[in-house]
TINUMAR-899762 format. One line per 2 residues: number of its first residue (from 1); their letters; for each residue x, y, z of C-alpha. Coordinates in nm, 2 decimals, padded with zeros to 4 digits, always signed. Layout:
BEGIN
NUM	A	X/Y/Z ~ ...
// end
This chain:
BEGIN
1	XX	+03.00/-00.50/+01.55 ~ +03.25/-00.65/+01.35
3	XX	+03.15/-00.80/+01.00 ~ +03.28/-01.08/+00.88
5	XX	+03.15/-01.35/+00.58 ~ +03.27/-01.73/+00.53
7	XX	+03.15/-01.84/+00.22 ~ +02.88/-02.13/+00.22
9	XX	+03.11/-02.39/+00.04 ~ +03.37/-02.37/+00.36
11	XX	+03.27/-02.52/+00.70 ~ +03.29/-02.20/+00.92
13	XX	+03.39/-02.34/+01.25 ~ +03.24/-02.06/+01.42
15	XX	+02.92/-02.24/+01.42 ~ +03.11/-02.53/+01.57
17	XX	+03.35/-02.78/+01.47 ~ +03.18/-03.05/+01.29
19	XX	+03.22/-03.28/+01.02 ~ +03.57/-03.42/+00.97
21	XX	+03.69/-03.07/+01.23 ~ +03.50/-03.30/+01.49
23	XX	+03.67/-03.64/+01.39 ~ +04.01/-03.49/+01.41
25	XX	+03.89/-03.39/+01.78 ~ +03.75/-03.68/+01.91
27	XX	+04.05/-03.92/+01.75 ~ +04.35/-03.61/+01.89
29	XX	+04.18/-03.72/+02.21 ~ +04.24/-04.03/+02.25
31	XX	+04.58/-03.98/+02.46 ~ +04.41/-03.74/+02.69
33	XX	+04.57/-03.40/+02.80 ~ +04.89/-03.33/+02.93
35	XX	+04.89/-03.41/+03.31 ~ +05.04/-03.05/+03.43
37	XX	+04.70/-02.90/+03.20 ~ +04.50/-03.18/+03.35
39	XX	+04.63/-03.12/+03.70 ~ +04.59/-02.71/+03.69
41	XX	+04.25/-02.78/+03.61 ~ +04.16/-03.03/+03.88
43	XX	+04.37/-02.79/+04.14 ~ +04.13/-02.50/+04.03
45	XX	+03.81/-02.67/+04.05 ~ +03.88/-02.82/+04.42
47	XX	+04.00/-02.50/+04.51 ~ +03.71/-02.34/+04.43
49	XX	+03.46/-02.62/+04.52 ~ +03.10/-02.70/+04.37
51	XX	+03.01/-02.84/+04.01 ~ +03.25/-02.71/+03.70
53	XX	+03.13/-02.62/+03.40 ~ +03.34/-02.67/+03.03
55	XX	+03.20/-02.45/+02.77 ~ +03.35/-02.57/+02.46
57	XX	+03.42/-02.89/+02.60 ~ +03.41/-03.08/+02.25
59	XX	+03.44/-03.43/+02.20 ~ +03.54/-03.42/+02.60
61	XX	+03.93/-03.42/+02.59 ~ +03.93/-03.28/+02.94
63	XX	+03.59/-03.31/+03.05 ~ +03.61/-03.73/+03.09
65	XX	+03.96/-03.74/+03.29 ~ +03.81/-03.48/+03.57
67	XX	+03.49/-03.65/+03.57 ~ +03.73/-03.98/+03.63
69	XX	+03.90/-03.79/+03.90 ~ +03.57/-03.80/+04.06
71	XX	+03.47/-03.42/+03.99 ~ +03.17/-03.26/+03.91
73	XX	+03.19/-03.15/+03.55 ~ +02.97/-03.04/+03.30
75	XX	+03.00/-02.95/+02.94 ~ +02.86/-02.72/+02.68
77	XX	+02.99/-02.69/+02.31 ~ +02.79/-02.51/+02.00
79	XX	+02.87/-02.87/+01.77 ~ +02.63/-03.11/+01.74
81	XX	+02.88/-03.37/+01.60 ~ +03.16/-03.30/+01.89
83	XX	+02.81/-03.40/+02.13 ~ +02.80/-03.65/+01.96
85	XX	+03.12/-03.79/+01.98 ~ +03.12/-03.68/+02.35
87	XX	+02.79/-03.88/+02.41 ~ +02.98/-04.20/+02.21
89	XX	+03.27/-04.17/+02.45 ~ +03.04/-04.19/+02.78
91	XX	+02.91/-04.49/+02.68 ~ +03.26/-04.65/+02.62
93	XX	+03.38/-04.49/+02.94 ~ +02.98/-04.58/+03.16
95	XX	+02.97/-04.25/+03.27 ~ +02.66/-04.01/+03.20
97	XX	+02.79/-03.64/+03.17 ~ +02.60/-03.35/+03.18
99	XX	+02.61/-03.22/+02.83 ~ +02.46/-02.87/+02.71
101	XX	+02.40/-02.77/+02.32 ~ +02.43/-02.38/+02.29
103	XX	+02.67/-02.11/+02.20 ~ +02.88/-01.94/+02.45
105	XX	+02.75/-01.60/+02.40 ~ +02.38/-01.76/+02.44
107	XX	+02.50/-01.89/+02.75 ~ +02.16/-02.02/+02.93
109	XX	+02.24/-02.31/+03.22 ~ +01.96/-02.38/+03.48
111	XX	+02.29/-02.45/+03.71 ~ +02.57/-02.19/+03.93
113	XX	+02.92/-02.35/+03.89 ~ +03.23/-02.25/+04.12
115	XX	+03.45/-02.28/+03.80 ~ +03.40/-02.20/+03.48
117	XX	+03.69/-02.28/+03.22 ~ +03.73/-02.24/+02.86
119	XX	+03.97/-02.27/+02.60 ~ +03.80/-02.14/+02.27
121	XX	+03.68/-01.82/+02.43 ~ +03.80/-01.66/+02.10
123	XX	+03.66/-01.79/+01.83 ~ +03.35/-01.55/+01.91
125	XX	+03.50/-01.33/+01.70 ~ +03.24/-01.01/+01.75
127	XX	+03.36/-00.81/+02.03 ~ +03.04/-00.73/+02.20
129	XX	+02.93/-01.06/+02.18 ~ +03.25/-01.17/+02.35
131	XX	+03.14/-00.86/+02.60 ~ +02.81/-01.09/+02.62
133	XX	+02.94/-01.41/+02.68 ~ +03.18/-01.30/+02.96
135	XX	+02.85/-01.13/+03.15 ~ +02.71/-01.47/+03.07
137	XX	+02.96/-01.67/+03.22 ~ +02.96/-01.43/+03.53
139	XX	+02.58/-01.50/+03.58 ~ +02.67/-01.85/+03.58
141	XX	+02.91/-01.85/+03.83 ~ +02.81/-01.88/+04.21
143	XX	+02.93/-01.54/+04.42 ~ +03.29/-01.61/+04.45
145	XX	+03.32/-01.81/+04.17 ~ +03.61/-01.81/+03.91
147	XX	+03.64/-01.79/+03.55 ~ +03.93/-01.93/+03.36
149	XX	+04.02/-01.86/+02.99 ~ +04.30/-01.96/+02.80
151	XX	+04.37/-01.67/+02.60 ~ +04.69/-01.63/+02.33
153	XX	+04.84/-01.41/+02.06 ~ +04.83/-01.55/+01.71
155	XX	+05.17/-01.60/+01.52 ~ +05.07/-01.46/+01.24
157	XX	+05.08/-01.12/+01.46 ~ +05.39/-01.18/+01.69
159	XX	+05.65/-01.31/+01.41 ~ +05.46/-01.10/+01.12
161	XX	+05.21/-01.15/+00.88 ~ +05.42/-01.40/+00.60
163	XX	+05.38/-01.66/+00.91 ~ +05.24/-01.95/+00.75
165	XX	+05.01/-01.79/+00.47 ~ +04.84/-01.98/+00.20
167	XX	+05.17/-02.01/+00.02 ~ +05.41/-02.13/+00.36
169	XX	+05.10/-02.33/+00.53 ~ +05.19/-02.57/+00.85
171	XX	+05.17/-02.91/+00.80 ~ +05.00/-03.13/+01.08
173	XX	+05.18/-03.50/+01.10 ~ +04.96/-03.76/+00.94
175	XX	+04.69/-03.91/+01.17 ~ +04.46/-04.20/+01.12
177	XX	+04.05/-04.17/+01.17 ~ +03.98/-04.35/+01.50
179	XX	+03.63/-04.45/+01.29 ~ +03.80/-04.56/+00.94
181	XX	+04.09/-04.71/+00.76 ~ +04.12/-04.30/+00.65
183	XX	+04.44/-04.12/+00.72 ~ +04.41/-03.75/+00.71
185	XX	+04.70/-03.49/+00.56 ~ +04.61/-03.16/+00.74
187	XX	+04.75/-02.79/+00.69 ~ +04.65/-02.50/+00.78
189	XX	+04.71/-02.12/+00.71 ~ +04.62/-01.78/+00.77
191	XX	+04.44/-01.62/+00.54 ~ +04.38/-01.28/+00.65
193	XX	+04.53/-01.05/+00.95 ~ +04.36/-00.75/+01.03
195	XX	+04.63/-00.55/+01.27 ~ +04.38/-00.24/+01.34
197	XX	+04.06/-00.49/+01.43 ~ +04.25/-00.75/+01.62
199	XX	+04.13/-01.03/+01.35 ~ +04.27/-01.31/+01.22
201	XX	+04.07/-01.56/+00.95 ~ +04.27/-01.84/+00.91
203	XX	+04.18/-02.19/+00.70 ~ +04.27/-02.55/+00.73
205	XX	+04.25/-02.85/+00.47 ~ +04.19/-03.18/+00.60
207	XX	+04.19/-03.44/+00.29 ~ +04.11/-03.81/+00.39
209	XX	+04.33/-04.04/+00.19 ~ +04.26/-04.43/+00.17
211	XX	+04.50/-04.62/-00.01 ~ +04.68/-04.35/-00.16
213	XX	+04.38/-04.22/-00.31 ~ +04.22/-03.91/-00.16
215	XX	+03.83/-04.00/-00.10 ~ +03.73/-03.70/+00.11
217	XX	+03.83/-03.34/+00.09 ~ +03.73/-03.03/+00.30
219	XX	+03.81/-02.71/+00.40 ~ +03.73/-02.47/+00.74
221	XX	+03.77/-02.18/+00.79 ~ +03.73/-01.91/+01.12
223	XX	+03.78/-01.60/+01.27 ~ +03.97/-01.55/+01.58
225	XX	+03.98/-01.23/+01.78 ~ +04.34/-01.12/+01.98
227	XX	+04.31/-00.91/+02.33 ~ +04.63/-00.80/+02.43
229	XX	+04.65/-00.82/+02.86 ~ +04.53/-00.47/+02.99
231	XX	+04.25/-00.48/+02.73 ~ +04.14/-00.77/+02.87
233	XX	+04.14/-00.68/+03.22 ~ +03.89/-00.39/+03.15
235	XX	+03.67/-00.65/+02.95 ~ +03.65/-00.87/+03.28
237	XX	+03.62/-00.55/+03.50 ~ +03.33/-00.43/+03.24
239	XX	+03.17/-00.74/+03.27 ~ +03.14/-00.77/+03.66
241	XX	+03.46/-00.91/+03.75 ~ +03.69/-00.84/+04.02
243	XX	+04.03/-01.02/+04.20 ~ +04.18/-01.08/+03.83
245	XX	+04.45/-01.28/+03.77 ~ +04.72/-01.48/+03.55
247	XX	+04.84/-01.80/+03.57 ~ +05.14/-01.95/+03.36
249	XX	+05.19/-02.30/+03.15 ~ +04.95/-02.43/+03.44
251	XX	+05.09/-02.35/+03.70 ~ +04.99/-02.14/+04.01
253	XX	+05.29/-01.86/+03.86 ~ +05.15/-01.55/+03.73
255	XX	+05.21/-01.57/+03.30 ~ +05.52/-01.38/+03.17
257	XX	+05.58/-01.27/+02.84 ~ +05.75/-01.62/+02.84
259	XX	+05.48/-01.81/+02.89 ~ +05.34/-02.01/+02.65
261	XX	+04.98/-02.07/+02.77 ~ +04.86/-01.74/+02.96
263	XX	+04.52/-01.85/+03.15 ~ +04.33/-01.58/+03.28
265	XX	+04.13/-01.62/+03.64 ~ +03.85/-01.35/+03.73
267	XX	+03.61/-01.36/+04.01 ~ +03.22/-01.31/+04.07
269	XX	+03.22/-01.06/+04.33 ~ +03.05/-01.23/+04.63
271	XX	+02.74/-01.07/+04.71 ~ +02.70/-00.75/+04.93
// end
């Protein structure tokens, strides 16, 4: 297993993304998704018919405009505060979601879903416990079912390893606390790349400034594990899946090495 260690003065976003990581989710949501992503996803999911389950839904950025579109959808997330800011929303919105507390790998849903999509698949950094989680989300799926995970290659590894390090960080555009006066300056940077593991540890700063005057400071931090595509294809074949698949931006296209979101689709054999 791999070992890894975020110190306890850093919000390790492995364990979910709370605090101000789950403020900056449930106020980025407030626009909704992009309607090509939110249309894939709705295509998907009445394709493949039955209830949906999101497993790192969050705050609900895609979870309330399919559940407007009149599908079945539940969600799961590991943070207690993006529940929470789910559970706000459905009031707002009058609409009572299914909402599950657990990690991915721990994966435990008294329900079978015909989909099964994710977008955070690799923040479990540990690759048997990713090997876990996608046997997990196989049991959960009905025979027939389909998984769908939105999988990518970190810049820091496909334009080298200076790519926006502590000293070159990316700068997020300003963006104002849907709870507070607060703005919040964000950057983020890599902080480690390890080539032979497939690891990346990268950290973010998000400092709340009111008035000109910083009030609120804090810093996250997590690891992210990289599969390159026939690697993956094994994992899904390890882990009981079969009729595997790509899909490119959104659409129905199989991804290219153009492509700038690569979703992956894998079955649950039906039963013989």
């Amino acid at each position: 297993m791999y070992r890894y260690h975020i110190p306890e003065k850093l919000h390790d976003l492995s364990q979910g993304w709370n605090s101000l990581a789950a403020e900056m989710l449930y106020t980025g949501m407030q626009g909704g998704p992009p309607s090509e992503e939110l249309a894939f996803y709705e295509r998907r999911i009445r394709a493949n018919g039955g209830k949906a389950l999101e497993h790192g839904c969050g705050a609900g950025r895609r979870l309330f405009p399919l559940l407007a579109r009149g599908l079945e959808v539940h969600g799961a997330d590991i943070s207690a505060d993006s529940l929470r800011f789910a559970r706000r929303e459905a009031v707002t919105r009058k609409v009572q979601p299914i909402l599950y507390h657990q990690r991915m790998e721990e994966c435990d849903i008294p329900h079978k879903y015909g989909t099964i999509y994710c977008d955070s698949f690799q923040v479990v950094a540990d690759r048997q416990l990713a090997l876990t989680t996608l046997r997990r989300f196989c049991h959960h799926l009905v025979p027939g079912g389909q998984l769908l995970l939105e999988l990518f290659v970190p810049r820091e590894v496909t334009q080298g390893l200076t790519c926006n390090d502590a000293d070159h960080p990316r700068r997020w555009r300003d963006m104002l606390l849907s709870d507070s006066e607060g703005t919040v300056k964000t950057i983020m940077w890599s902080e480690s790349v390890d080539l032979l593991e497939q690891v990346l540890l990268s950290k973010r700063r998000y400092d709340v400034y009111i008035d000109g005057k910083c009030v609120r400071s804090e810093t996250h931090a997590h690891w992210l594990r990289w599969y390159f595509h026939h690697e993956f294809i094994m994992m899904l074949e390890n882990s009981g899946f079969d009729s595997i698949t790509t899909y490119g931006d959104y659409t129905d296209n199989p991804a290219t090495q153009d492509s700038n979101t690569v979703i992956y689709g894998a079955r649950r054999p039906h039963e013989i």
